[in-house]
N, C-alpha and C positions, 0 to 999 in steps of 0.2 A: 504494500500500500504506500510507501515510502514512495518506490521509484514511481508508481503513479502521479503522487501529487509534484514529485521535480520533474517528471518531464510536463506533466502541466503547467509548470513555472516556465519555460523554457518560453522565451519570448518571441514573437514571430511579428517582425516589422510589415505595415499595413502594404509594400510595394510585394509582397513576397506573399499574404496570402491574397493579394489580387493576381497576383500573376496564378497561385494555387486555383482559382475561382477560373480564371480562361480558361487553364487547360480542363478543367470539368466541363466548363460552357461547348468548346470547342468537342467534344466530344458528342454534347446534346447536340448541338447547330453545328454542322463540319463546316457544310454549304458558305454558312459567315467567314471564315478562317482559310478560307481556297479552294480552289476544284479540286487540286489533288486532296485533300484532305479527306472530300465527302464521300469516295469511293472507299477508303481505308477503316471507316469504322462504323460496325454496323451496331453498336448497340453503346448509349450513352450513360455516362456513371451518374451512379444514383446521389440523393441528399446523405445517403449512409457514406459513398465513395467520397463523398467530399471531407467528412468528416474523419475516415479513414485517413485520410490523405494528409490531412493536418495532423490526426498525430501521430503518423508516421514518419511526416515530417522532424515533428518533434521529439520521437523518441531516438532520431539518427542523430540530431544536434546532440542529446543529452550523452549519448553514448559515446560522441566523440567530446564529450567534456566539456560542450559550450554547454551557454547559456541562451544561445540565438541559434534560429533557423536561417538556413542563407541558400 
């Protein structure tokens, strides 16, 4: 429960979880993001995958001993 709440703590600057937020978007909407894109993915990540995503984000920062997501 420990490592749960530090890598909770682990900070994630607002330019990083918007860029986090496109690549989810970009998978809903490919169409928006390029031709090539819209052929490459047939199935877009969920509200769960987003959330996934951050903090796996964050559990990669914490392990490598930061305190930031980059």
């Amino acid at each position: 429960f420990a490592a749960r709440r530090a890598v909770a703590a682990v900070h994630m600057a607002e330019p990083v979880e918007e860029y986090l937020l496109q690549m989810v978007q970009a998978t809903r909407h490919p169409e928006l993001y390029g031709a090539d894109l819209e052929g490459l993915v047939s199935f877009g990540a969920s509200p769960r995958g987003t959330i996934s995503l951050d903090r796996c984000a964050r559990a990669h920062a914490w392990r490598r001993k930061r305190d930031y997501v980059v």
